[in-house]
VMD Tcl script that draws the C-alpha trace (Angstrom):
set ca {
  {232.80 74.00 75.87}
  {229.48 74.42 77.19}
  {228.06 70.94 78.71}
  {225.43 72.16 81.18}
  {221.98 72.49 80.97}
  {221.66 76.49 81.62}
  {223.49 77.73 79.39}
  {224.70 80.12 81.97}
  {224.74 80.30 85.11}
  {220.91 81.29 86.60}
  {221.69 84.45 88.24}
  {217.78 85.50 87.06}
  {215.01 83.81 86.90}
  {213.06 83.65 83.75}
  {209.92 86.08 83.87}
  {206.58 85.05 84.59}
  {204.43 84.57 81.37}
  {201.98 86.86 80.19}
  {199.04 85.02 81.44}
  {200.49 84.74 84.62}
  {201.69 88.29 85.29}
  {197.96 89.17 84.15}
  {196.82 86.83 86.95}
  {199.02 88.45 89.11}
  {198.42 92.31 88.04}
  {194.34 91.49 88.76}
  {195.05 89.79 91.78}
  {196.50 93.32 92.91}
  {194.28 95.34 91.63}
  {191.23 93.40 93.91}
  {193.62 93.90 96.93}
  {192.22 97.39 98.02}
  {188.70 95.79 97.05}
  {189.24 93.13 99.51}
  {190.09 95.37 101.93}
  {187.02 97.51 101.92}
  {184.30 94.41 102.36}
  {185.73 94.04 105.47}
  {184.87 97.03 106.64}
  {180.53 96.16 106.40}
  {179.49 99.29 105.25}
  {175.90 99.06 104.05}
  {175.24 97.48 100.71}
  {173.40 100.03 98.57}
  {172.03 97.53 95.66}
  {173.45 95.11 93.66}
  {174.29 97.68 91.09}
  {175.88 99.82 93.38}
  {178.01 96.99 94.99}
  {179.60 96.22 91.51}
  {179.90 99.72 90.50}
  {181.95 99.94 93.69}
  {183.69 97.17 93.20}
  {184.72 98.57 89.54}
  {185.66 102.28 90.94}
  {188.13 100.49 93.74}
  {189.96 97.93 91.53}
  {190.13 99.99 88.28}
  {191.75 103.05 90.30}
  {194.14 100.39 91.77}
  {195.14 98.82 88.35}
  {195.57 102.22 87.35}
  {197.94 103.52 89.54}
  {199.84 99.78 89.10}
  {200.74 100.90 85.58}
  {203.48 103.22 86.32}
  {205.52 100.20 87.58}
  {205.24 98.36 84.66}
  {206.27 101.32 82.00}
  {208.83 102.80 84.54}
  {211.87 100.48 83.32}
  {212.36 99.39 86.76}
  {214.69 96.51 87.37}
  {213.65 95.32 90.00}
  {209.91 94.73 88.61}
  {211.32 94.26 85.15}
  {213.37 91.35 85.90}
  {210.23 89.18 87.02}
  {207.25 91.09 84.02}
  {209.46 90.66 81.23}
  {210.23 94.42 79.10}
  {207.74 92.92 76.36}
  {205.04 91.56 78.68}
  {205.22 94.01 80.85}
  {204.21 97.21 78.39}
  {202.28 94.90 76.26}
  {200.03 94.63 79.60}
  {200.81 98.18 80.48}
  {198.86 98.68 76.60}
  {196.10 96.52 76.91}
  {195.04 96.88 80.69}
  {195.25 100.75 79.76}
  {192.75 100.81 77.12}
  {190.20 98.39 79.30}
  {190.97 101.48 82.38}
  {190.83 104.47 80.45}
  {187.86 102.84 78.59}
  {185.97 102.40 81.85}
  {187.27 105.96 83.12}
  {185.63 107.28 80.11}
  {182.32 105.77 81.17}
  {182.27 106.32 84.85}
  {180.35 109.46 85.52}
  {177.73 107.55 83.23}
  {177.92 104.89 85.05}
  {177.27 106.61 88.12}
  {174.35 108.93 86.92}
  {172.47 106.07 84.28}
  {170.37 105.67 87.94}
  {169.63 108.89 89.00}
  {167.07 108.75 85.43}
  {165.02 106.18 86.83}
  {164.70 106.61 90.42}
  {163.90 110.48 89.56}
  {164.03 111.86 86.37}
  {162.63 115.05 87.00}
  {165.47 115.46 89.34}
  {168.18 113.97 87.47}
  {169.93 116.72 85.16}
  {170.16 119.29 88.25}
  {171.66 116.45 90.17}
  {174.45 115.55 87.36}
  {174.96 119.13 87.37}
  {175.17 119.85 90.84}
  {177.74 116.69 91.55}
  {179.70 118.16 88.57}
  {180.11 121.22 90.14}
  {181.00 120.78 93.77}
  {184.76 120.69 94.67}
  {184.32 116.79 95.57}
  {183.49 116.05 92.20}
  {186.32 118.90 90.33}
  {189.14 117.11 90.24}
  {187.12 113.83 89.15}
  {185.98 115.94 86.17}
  {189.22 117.13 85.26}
  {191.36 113.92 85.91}
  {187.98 112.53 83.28}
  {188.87 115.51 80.73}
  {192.57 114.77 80.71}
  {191.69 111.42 80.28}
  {189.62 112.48 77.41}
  {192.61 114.30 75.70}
  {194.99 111.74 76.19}
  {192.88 109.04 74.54}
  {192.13 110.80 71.68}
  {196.09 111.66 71.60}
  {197.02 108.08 71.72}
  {194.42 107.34 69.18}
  {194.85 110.39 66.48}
  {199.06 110.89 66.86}
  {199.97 109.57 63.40}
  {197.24 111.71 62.26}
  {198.02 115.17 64.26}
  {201.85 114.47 63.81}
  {203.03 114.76 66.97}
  {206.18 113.39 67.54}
  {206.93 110.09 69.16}
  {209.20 111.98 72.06}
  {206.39 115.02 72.34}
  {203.84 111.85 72.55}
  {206.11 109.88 75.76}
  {206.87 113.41 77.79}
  {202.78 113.97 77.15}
  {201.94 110.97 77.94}
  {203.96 111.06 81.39}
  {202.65 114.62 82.08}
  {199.29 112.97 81.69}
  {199.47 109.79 83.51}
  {200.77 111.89 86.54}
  {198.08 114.77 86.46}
  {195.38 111.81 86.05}
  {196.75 109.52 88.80}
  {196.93 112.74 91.41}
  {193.39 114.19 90.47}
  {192.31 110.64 90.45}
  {193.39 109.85 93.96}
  {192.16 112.94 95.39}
  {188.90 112.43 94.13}
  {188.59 108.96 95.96}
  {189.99 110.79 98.75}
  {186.95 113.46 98.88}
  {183.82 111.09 97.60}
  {184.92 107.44 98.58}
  {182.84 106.54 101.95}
  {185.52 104.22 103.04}
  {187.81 106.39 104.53}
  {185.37 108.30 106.51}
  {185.32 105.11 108.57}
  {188.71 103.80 107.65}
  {191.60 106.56 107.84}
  {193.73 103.97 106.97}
  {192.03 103.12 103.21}
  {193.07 106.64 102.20}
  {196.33 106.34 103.15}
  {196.36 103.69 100.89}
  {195.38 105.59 97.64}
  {198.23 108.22 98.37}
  {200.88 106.02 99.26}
  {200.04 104.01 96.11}
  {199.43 107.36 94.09}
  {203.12 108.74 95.76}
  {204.89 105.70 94.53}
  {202.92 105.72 90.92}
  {203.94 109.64 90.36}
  {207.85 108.88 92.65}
  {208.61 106.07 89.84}
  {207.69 109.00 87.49}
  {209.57 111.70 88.99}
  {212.94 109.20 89.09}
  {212.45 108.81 85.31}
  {212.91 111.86 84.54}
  {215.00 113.66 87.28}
  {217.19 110.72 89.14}
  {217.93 108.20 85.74}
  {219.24 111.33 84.32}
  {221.72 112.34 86.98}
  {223.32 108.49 86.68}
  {223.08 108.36 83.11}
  {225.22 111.28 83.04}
  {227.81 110.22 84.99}
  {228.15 106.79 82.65}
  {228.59 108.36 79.45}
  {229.34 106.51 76.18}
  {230.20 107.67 72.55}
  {229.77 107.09 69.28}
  {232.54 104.43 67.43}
  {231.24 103.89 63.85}
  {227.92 104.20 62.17}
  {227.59 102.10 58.85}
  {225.38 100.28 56.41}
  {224.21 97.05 56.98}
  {221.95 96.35 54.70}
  {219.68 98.06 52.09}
  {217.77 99.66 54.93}
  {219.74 98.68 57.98}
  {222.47 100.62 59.94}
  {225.13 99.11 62.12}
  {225.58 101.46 65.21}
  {228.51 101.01 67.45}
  {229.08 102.49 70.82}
  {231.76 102.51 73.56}
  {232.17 103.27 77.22}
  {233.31 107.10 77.47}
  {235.16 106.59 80.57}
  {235.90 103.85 83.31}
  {232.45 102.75 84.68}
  {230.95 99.32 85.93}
  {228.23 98.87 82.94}
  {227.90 95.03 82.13}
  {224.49 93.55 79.75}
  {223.33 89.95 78.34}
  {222.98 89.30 74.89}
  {219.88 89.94 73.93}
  {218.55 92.60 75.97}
  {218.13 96.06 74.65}
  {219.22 99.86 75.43}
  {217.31 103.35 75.75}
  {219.65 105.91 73.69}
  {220.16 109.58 73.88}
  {222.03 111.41 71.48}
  {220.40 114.49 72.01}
  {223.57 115.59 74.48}
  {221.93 116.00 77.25}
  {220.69 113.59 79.38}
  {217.39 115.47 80.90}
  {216.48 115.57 77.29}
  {213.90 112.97 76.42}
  {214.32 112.32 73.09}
  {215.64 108.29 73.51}
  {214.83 105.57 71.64}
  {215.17 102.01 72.12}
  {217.62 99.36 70.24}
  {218.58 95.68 70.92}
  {221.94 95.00 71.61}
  {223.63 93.04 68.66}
  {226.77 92.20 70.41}
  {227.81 89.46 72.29}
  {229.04 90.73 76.44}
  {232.73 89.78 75.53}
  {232.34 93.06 73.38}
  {232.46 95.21 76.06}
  {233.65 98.66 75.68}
  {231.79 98.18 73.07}
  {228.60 97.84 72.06}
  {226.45 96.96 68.74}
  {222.82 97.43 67.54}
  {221.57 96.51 63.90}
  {218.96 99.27 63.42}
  {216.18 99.29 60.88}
  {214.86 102.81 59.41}
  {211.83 102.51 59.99}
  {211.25 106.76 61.11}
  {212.64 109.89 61.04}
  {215.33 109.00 63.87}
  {216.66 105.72 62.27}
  {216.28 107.23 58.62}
  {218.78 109.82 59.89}
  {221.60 107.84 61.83}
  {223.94 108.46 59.39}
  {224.00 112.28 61.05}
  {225.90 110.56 63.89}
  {229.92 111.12 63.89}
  {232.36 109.19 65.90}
  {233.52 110.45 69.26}
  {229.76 112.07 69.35}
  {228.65 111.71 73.12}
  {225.59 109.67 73.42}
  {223.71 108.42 77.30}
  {222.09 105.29 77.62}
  {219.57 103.75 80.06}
  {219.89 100.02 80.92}
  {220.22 97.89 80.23}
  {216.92 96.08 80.01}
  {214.80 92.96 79.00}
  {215.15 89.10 79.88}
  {215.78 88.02 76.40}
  {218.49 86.74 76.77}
  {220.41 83.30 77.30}
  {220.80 83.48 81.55}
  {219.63 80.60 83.28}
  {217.43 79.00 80.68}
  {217.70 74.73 80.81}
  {216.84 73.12 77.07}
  {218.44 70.76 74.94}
  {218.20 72.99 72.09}
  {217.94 76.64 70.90}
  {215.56 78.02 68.14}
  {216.41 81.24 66.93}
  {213.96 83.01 65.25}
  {213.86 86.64 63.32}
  {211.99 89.30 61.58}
  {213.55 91.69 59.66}
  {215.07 93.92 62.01}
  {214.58 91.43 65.08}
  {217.84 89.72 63.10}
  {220.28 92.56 65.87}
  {219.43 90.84 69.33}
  {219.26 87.35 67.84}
  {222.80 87.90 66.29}
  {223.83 89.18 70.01}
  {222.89 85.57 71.10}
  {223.99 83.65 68.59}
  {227.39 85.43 69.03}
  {227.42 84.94 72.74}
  {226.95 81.21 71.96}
  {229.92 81.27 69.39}
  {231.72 82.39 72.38}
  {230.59 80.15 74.67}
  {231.17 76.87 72.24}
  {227.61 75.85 72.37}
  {227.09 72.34 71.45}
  {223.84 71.98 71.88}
  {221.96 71.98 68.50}
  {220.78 75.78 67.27}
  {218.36 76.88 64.46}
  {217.86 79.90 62.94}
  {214.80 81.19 60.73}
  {215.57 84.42 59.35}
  {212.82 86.15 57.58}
  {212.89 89.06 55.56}
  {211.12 90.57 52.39}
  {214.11 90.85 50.18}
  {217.58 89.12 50.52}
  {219.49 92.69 50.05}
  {217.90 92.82 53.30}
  {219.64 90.20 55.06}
  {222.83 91.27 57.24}
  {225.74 89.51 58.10}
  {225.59 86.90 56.31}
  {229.30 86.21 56.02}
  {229.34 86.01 59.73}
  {226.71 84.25 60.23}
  {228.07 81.50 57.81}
  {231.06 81.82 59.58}
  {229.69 80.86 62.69}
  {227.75 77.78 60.83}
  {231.29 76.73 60.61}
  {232.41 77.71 64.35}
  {229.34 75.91 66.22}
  {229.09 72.20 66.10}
  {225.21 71.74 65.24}
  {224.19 75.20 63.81}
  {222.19 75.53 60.77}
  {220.47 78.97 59.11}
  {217.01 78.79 56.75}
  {216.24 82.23 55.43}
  {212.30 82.89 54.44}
  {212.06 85.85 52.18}
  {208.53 87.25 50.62}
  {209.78 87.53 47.65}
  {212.30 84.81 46.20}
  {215.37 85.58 44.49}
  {217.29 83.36 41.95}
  {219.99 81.64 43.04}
  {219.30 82.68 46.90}
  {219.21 79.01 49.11}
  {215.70 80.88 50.97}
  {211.92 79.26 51.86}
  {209.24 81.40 49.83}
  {206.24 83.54 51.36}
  {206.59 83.48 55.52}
  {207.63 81.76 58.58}
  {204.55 80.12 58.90}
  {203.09 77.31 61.08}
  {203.40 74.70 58.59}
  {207.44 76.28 57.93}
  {207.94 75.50 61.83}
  {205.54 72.37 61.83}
  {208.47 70.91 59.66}
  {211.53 72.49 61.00}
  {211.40 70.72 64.42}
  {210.56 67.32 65.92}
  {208.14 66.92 68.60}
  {210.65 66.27 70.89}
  {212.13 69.63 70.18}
  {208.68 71.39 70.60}
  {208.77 70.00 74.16}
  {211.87 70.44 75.43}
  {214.26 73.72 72.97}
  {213.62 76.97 74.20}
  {212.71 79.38 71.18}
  {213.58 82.78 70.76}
  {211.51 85.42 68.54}
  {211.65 88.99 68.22}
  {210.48 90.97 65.59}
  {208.08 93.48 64.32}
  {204.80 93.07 66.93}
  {202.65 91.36 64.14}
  {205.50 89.00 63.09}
  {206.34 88.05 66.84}
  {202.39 87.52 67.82}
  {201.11 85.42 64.89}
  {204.77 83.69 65.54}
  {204.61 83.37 68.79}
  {200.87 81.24 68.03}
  {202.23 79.35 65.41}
  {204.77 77.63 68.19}
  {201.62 77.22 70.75}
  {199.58 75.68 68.04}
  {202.21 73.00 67.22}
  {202.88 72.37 70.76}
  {205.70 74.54 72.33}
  {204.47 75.25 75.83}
  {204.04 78.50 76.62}
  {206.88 78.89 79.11}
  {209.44 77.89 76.61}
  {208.76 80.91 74.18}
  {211.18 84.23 74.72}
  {209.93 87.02 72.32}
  {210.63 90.23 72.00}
  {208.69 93.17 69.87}
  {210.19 95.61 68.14}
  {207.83 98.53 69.54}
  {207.27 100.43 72.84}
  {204.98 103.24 71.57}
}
mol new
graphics top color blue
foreach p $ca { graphics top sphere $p radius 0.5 }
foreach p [lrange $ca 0 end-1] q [lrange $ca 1 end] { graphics top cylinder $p $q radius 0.2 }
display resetview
């Protein structure tokens, strides 16, 4: 029985918080900033100083978003899988908003110190072979914007939109660099400051490269294949895999894998699913998979013995190392598969410390494993389930309308606020207004796991 107060041993540390991996991903973009101002060049204006400032740091923070969406472990392990791209999508819009701007930015002047002057100069500067590659890193920038923006719309594919998307962010960080290279006054008197912008830009496009060349050649050499694909619920399938062959390949409940069952490895069409399955498991593996597209509306086209690759696996959501006197387990909809992978882990572990689910859904015919989970009620010493549908069946023990703030306001003490750790993962809009609820009744930030359900 478990009597300790990690429930297993900490061979990870928890990832830093949102707030402070932003801290820490601005922090790093300034570095190169800091670097120039010691370096005294003349100050041009005030305008020009922060305009500077602006063109160093956003460049920087631009090439630092290839770590964060490269599924590295070794950065993933301290950003978190969820804060990490949920950074990687908000810092990107601010940089590609301000990328958009910049030549405006840099001309806006030129029309008041002299307009006569001021369209042959834009012209001029957009023609010179400093300024190319600026323009075309701007009009790939341009395209891939309005790509991100208009997909549903244009119907491009979710694994056309990722290898596009790649294609782009490597093209963009290359021109990019050069161009700071060829107009940026600081390495004309510091060799050193350019050196910077490749080596960064050589790691951003390296992390890249391994993605899609080097994760392929291991993947391949771990295979795994398909066991059983079944219903779970009215829209949920129960995918089971298994180790094709004898390879080290070990995971935490909770944490999620990349699957390929195109065939072929170098092929990029993957997709991501939590793991539903508790580690003892293993050769086997579980996911609880919602349709929700054309892949997962189709994953009954799977047979058994099919060969499948998988990347990972990945994410901190998971039970290692975290200290609490209690465990709130909370789900939407689909978010039901890596919760289940925990709460089975914990069956298997004898928890005894008190655990709480709150399992939401729209209909019950929606709800999976019940049986088991009732089951495990019975197995665990201080376990209790409440289910929250949107719309209320007879005879179905459930909480009407959402899991709200005043559903959690009432389903813990404040004791438990301050000291359980609590779990969520769900669709994005589910997990975020969740994910307030529990800071708005008092659960410090540090104490909240979640996971989203998205990586588009």
């Amino acid at each position: 029985m478990s009597t300790s107060s990690a429930l297993l041993p900490p061979s990870r540390k928890p990832p830093l918080t949102f707030r402070r991996l932003l801290v820490a991903y601005v922090l790093i973009a300034l570095v190169p900033y800091v670097w120039s101002t010691t370096q005294q060049l003349e100050v041009r204006g005030v305008y020009q100083s922060i305009l500077t400032a602006l063109n160093i740091s956003m460049l920087a923070a631009l090439l630092a978003q290839y770590p964060l969406s490269g599924r590295i472990n070794a950065v993933t392990r301290y950003t978190g899988v969820d804060n990490g791209m949920l950074l990687h999508r908000k810092a990107g819009e601010i940089i590609a908003l301000f990328f958009l701007l910049h030549p405006f930015l840099i001309i806006i002047p030129r029309f008041f110190i002299a307009p006569q002057h001021a369209l042959g100069d834009i012209w001029s500067s957009l023609t010179t072979g400093e300024s190319s590659t600026g323009v075309f890193a701007w009009v790939i920038m341009i395209v891939w914007v309005l790509m991100s923006m208009y997909r549903d719309k244009l119907r491009i594919s979710y694994e056309s939109w990722r290898i596009s998307h790649g294609i782009g962010l490597v093209a963009v960080a290359i021109l990019g660099t050069h161009h700071a290279i060829s107009v940026g006054r600081h390495g004309r008197y510091e060799p050193w400051f350019d050196v910077m912008w490749i080596v960064l830009c050589s790691i951003a496009v390296g992390i890249v490269a391994y993605t899609y060349f080097i994760r392929p050649i291991q993947q391949k050499k771990q295979p795994f294949k398909v066991v059983e694909v079944e219903k779970a619920g009215s829209n949920d399938w129960a995918l089971t895999i298994e180790k094709d062959g004898d390879f080290p390949f070990h995971f935490d409940a909770g944490q999620f894998l990349w699957i390929n069952t195109s065939g072929n490895p170098y092929n990029r069409v993957e997709h991501p699913f939590s793991i539903a399955s508790s580690p003892s498991s293993l050769p086997r593996v579980s996911f609880i998979i919602r349709e929700l597209g054309d892949y997962t509306s189709n994953l009954e086209a799977l047979k058994p013995g099919q060969r499948v690759f998988v990347d990972g696996p990945h994410g901190v959501f998971t039970l290692n190392g975290r200290s609490s006197s209690g465990i709130a387990l909370i789900a939407g909809g689909a978010g039901i598969g890596p919760i289940l992978g925990i709460l089975r882990q914990l069956r298997d572990l004898g928890e005894t410390k008190p655990i709480r689910l709150i399992y939401g859904n729209r209909q019950f015919d929606q709800m999976v494993f019940q049986e088991e989970i009732h089951s495990i009620e019975k197995a665990l010493s201080d376990f209790d389930q409440t289910l929250v549908l949107e719309q209320p069946e007879d005879g179905v023990d459930a909480q009407a309308g959402f899991i709200s703030q005043n559903l959690l306001e009432g389903a813990f003490s404040t004791d438990q606020k301050e000291s359980w750790v609590f779990y969520v993962c769900g669709p994005p809009v589910m997990v975020e207004a969740v994910s307030d609820h529990l800071r708005t009744i008092g659960v410090p930030e540090k104490q909240i796991l979640f996971e989203q359900l998205a990586f588009a």
